[in-house]
N, C-alpha and C positions, 0 to 999 in steps of 0.2 A: 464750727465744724458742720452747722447743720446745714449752709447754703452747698454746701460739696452734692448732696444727693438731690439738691432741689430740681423738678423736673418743668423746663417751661415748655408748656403744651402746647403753645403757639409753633414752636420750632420746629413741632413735628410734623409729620404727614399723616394726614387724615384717615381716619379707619377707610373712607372707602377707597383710596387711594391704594391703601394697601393691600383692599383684597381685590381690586384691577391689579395690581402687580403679581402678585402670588397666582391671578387667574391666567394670565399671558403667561408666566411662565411652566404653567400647568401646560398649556396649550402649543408651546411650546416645545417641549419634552417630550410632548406625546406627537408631535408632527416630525420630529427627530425618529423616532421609536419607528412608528408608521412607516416613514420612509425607507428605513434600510430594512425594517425585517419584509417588507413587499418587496425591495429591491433583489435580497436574499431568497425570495422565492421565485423568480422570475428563470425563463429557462438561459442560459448563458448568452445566446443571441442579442437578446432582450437588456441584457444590465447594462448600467452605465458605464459606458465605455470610452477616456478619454482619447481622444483624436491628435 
């Protein structure tokens, strides 16, 4: 029963691997954010307007 929990660390992804991922999607989220709440302040004219 003990090999059920056994963890092989080879299999994983690499600490820094993982805070590149967690950073991109930081970076992400926040170019999300950024976009609509500026897009939201923009005078009507101005928003995205699909054609």
């Amino acid at each position: 029963m003990t090999t059920l929990f056994r963890i092989d660390w080879k299999s994983l992804m690499a600490l820094d691997r993982w805070i590149a991922l967690i950073f991109l999607l930081i970076c992400l989220v926040y170019g999300y954010i950024a976009f609509f709440s500026m897009d939201a302040a923009l005078p009507p004219f101005m928003k995205r307007n699909p054609i």
